[in-house]
Rosetta silent file (secondary structure, phi, psi, omega in degrees, C-alpha in Angstrom):
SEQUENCE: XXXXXXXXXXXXXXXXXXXXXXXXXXXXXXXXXXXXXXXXXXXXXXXXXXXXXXXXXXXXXXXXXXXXXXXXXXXXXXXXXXXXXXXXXXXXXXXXXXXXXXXXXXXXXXXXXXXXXXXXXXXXXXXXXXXXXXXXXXXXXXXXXXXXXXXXXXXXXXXXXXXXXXXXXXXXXXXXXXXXXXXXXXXXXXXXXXXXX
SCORE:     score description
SCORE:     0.000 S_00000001
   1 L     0.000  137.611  168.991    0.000    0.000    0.000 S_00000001
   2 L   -93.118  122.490 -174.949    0.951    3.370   -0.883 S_00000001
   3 L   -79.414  160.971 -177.447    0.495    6.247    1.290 S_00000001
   4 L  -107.478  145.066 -159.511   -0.883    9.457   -0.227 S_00000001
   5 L  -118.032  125.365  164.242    1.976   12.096    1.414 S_00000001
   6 L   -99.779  121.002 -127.754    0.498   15.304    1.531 S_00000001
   7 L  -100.219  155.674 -171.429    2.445   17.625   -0.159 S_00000001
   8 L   -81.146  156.820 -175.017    3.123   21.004    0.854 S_00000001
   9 E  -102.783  127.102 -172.501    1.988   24.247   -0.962 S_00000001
  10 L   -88.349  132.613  175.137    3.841   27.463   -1.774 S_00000001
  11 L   -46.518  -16.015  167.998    1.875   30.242   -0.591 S_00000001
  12 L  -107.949  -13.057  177.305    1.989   32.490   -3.381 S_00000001
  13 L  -104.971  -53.556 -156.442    1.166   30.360   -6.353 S_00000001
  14 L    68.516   40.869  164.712   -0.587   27.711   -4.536 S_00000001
  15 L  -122.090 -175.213 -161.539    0.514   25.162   -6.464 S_00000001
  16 E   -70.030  146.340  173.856    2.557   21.757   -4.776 S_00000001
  17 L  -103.698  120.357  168.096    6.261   22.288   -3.897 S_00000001
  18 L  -117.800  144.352 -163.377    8.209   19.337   -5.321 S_00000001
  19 L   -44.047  136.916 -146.928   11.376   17.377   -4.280 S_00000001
  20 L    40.751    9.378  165.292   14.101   19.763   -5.617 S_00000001
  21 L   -81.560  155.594  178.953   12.559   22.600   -6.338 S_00000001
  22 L  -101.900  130.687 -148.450   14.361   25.515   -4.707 S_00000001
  23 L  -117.998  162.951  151.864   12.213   26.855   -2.052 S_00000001
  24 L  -136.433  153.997 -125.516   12.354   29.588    0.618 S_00000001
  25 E  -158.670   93.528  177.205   11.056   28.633    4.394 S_00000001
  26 L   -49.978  128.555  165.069    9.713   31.572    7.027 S_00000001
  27 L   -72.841   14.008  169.886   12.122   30.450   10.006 S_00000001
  28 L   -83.911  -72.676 -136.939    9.187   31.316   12.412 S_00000001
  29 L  -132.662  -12.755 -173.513    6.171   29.945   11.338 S_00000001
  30 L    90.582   -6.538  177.271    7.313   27.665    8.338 S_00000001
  31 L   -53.054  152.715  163.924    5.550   29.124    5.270 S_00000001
  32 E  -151.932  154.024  141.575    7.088   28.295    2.659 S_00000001
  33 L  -145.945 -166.292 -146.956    7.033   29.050   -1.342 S_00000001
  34 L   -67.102  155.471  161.734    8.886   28.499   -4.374 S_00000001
  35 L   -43.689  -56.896 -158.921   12.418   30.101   -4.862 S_00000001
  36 L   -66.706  -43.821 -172.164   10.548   31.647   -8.472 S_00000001
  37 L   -75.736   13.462 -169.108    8.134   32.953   -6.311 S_00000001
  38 H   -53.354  -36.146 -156.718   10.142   34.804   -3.445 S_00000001
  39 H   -39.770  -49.656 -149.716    9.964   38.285   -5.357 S_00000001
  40 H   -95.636  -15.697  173.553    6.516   38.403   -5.254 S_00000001
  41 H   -64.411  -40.675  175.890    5.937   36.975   -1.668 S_00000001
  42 L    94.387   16.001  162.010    6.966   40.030    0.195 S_00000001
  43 L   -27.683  139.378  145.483    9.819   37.634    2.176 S_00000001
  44 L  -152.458 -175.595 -140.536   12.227   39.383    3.930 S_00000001
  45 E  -151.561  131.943  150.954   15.887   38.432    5.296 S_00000001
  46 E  -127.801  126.928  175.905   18.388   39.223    7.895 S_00000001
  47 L    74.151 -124.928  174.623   21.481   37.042    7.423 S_00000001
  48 L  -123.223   18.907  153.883   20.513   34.083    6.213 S_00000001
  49 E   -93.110  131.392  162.695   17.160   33.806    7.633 S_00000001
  50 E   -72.201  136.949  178.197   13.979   34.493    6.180 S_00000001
  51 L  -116.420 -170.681  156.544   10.694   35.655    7.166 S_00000001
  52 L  -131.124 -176.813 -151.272    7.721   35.908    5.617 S_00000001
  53 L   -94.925    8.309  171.133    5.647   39.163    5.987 S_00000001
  54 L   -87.050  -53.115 -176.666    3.268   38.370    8.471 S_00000001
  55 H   -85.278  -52.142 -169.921    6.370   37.035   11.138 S_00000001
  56 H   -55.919  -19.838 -178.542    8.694   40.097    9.484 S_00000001
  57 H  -102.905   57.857  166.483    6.370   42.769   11.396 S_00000001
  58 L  -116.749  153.138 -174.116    6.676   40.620   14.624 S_00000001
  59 H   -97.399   13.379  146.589    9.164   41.874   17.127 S_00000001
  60 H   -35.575  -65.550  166.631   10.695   38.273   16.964 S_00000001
  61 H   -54.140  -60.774 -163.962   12.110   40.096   13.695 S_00000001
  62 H   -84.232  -18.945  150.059   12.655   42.906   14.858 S_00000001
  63 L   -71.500   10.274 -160.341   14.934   42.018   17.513 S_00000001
  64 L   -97.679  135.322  162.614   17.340   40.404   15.278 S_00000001
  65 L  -139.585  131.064  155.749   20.912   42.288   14.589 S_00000001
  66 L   -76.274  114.327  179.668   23.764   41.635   12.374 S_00000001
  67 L  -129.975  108.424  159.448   26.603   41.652   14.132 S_00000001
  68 L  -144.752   63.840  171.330   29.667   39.424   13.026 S_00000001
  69 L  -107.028   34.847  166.109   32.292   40.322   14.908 S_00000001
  70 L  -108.082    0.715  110.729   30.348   39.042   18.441 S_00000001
  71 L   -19.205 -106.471 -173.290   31.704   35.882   17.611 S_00000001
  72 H   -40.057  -57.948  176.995   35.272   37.139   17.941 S_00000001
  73 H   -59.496  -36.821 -164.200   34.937   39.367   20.941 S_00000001
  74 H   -62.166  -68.833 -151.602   32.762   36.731   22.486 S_00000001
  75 H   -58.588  -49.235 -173.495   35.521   33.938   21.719 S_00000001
  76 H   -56.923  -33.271 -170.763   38.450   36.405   23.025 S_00000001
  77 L  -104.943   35.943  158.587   36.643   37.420   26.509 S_00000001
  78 L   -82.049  137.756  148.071   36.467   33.624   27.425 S_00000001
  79 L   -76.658  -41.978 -147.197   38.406   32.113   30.598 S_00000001
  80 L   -59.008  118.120  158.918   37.676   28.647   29.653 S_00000001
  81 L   -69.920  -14.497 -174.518   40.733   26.867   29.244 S_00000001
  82 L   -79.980    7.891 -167.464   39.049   24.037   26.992 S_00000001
  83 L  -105.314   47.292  165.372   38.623   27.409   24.418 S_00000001
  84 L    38.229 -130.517 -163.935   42.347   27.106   23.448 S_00000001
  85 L   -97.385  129.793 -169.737   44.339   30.046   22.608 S_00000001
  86 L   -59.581  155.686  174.617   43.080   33.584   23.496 S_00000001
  87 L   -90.760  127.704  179.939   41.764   35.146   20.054 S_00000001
  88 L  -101.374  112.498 -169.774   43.729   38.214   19.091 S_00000001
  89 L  -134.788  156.803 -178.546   42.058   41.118   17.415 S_00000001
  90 L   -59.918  138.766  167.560   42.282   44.723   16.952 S_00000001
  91 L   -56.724  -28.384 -166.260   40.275   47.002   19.940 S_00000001
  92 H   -77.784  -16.375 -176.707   38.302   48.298   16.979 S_00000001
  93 H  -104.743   25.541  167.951   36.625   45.860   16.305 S_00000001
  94 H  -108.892  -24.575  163.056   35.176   45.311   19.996 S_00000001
  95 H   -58.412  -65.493 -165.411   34.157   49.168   19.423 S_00000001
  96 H   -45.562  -42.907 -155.699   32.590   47.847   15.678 S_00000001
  97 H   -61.702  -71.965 -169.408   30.871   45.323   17.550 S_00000001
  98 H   -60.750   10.651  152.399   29.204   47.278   20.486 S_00000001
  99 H   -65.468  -39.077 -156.275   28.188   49.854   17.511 S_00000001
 100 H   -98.473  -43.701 -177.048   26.275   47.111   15.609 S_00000001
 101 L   -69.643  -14.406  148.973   24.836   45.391   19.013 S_00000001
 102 L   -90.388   30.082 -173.783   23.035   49.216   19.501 S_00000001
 103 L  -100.281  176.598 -169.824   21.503   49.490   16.241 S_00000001
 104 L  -156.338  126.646  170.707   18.019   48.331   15.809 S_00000001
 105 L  -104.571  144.700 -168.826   15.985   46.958   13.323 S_00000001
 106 L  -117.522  169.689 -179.985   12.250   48.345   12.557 S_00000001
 107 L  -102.779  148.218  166.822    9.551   46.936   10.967 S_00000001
 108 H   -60.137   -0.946  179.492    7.976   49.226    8.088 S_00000001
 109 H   -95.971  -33.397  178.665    5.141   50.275   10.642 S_00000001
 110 H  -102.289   -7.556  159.555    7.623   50.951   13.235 S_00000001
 111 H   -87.273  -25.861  160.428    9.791   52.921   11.046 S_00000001
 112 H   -47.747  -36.793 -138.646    6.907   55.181    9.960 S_00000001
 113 H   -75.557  -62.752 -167.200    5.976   55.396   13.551 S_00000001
 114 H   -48.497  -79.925 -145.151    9.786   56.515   14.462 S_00000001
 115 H   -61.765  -22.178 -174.410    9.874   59.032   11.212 S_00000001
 116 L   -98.358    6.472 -173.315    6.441   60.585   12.045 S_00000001
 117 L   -97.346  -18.534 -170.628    7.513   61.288   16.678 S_00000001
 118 L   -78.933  114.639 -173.604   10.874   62.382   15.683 S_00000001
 119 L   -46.714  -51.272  163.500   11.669   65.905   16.746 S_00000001
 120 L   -94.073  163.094  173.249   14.298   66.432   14.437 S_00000001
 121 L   -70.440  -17.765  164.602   14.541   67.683   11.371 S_00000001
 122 L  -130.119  138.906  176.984   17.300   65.188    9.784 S_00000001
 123 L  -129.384  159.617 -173.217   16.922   61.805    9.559 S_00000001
 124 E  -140.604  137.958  157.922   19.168   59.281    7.447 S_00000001
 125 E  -101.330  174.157 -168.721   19.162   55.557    5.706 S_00000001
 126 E  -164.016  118.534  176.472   21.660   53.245    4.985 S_00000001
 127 L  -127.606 -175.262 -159.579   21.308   50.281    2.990 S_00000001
 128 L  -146.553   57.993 -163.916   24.278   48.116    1.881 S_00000001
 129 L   -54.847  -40.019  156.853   22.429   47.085   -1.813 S_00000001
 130 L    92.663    8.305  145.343   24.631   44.269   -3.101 S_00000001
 131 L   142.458  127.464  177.261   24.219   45.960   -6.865 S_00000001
 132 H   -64.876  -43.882 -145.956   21.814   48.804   -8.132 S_00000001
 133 H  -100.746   14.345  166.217   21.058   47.060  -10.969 S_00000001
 134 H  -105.369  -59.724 -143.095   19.196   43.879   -9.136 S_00000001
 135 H  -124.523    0.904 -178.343   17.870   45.502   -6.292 S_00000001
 136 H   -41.315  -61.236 -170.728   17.185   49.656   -6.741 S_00000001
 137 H   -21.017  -76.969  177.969   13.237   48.825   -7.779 S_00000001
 138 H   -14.935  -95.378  161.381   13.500   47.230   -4.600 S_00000001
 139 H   -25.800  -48.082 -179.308   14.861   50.478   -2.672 S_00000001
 140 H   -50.760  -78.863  176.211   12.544   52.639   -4.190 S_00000001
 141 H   -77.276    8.152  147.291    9.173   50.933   -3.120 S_00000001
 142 H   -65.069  -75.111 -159.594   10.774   50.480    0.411 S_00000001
 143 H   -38.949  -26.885 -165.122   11.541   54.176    0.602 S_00000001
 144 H   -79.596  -33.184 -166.456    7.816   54.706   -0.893 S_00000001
 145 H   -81.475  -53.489  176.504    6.527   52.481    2.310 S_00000001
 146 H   -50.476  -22.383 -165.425    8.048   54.707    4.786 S_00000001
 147 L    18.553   82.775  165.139    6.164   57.531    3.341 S_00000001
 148 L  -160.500  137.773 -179.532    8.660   59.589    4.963 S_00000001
 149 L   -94.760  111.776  169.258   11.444   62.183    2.953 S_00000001
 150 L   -82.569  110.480 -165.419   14.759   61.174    4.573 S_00000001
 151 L   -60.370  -40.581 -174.433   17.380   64.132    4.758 S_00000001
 152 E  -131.910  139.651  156.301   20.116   61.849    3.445 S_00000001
 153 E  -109.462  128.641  167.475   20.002   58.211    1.700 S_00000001
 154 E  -144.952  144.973 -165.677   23.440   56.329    1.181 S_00000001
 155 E  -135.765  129.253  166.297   23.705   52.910   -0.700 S_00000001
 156 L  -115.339 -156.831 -175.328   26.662   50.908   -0.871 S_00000001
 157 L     9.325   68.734 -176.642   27.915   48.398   -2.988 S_00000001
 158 L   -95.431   -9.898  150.630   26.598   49.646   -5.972 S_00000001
 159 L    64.302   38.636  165.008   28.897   47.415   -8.360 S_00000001
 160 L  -151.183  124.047 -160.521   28.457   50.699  -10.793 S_00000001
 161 L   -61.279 -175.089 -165.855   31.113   52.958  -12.084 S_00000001
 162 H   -65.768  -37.291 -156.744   30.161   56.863  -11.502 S_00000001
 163 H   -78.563    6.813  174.681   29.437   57.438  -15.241 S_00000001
 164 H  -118.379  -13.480  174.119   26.014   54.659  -14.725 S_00000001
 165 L   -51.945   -8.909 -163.498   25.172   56.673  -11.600 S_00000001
 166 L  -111.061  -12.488  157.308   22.507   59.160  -13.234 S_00000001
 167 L   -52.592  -30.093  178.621   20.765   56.144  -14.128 S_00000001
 168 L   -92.736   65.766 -157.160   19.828   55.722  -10.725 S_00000001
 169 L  -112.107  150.204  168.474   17.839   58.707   -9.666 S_00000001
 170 L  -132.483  143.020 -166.720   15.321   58.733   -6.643 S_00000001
 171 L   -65.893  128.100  159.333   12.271   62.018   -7.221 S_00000001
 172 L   105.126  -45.631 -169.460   13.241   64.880   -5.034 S_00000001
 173 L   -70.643  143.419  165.108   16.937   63.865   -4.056 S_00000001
 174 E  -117.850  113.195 -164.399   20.357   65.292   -5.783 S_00000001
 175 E   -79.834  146.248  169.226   22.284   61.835   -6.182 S_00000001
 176 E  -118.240  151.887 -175.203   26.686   62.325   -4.755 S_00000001
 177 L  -125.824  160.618 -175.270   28.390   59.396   -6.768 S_00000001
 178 L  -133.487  106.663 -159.742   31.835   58.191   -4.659 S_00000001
 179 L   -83.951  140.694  170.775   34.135   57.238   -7.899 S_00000001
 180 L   -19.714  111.902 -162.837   35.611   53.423   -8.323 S_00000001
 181 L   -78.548  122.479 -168.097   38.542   52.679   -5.591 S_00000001
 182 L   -59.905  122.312  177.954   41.763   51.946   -8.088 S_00000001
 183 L    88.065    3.140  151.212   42.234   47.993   -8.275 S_00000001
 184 L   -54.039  120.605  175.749   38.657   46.966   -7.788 S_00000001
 185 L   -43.409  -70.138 -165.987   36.977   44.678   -9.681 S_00000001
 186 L  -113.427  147.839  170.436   33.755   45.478   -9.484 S_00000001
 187 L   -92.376   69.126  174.832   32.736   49.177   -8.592 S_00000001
 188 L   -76.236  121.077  160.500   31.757   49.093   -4.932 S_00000001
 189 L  -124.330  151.619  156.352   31.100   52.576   -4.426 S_00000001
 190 L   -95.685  148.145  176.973   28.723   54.607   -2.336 S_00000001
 191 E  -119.709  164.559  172.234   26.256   56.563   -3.445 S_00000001
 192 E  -151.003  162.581 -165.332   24.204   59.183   -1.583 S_00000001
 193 E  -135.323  111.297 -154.169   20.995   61.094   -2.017 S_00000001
 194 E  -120.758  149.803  173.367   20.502   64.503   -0.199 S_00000001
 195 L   -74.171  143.387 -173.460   16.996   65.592   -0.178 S_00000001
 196 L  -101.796  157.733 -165.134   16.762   68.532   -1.978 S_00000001
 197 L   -95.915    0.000    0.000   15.376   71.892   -0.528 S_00000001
């Protein structure tokens, strides 16, 4: 006798997820859909975990920080003698660390929240994009979710020399291009976007 295995569904197509299809998995709650379908799921990721958008505005999520140097200081401020040989690292990067372990991550609800109690008049983002020409779109309708005007936006790794920068415009902002560091492959540069007045 053959059992009938009941097979799981990706949430955005709603059709069957089959052995070797490439998938993506909320680490919360377990949704899952198809790798072709992540775009359109409204997934999002810190590190190498995934969420899906119901568990990304949870503060499960929202407690989450990349930090990964806290590893190394962690390993170095051990007594344990079974931990072998103290780890030796530069002070800056125990500074880097306790920089990254006060940062905070918001949910789009709780960064609108932030952007509409805050008292001052400049506020700034910082995304780390991993190539304008994959992910801007992307950038855009975040920035569009915040419905908030941000005095300065800077983007990094933008894998694009200065002279593809004007391709890349966001309405209202006057884009600064940071030109290709000599012996680079690829052109990680930063870019920045000061709102204009």
């Amino acid at each position: 006798m053959i059992n009938n295995f009941n097979k799981e569904t990706c949430t955005v197509c709603d059709k069957s997820i089959n052995i070797g299809q490439k998938i993506c998995v909320c680490c919360v709650c377990n949704v899952i859909v198809h790798g072709k379908c992540f775009k359109s799921s409204r997934f999002n990721h810190t590190g190498d975990k995934f969420y899906c958008p119901k568990c990304s505005n949870t503060c499960v999520v929202t407690e989450l920080k990349y930090n990964p140097f806290s590893v190394i200081v962690s390993k170095s401020e051990s007594d344990k003698f079974y931990d072998g040989e103290p780890v030796d690292y530069d002070p800056f990067i125990a500074e880097i660390s306790s920089i990254l372990d006060s940062c905070s991550s918001y949910s789009c609800e709780s960064m609108k929240n932030l952007c509409k109690e805050s008292s001052s008049n400049f506020s700034s983002y910082f995304l780390n994009i991993d190539g304008n020409q994959s992910n801007f779109d992307s950038l855009s309708v975040e920035l569009e979710r915040y419905n908030h005007k941000f005095s300065v936006i800077g983007i990094a790794e933008t894998n694009l020399d200065q002279c593809n920068g004007d391709l890349y415009q966001l309405p209202g902002y006057t884009a600064c291009y940071q030109g290709k560091k000599p012996g680079k492959l690829k052109a990680v540069v930063l870019h920045f976007y000061v709102i204009q007045t």
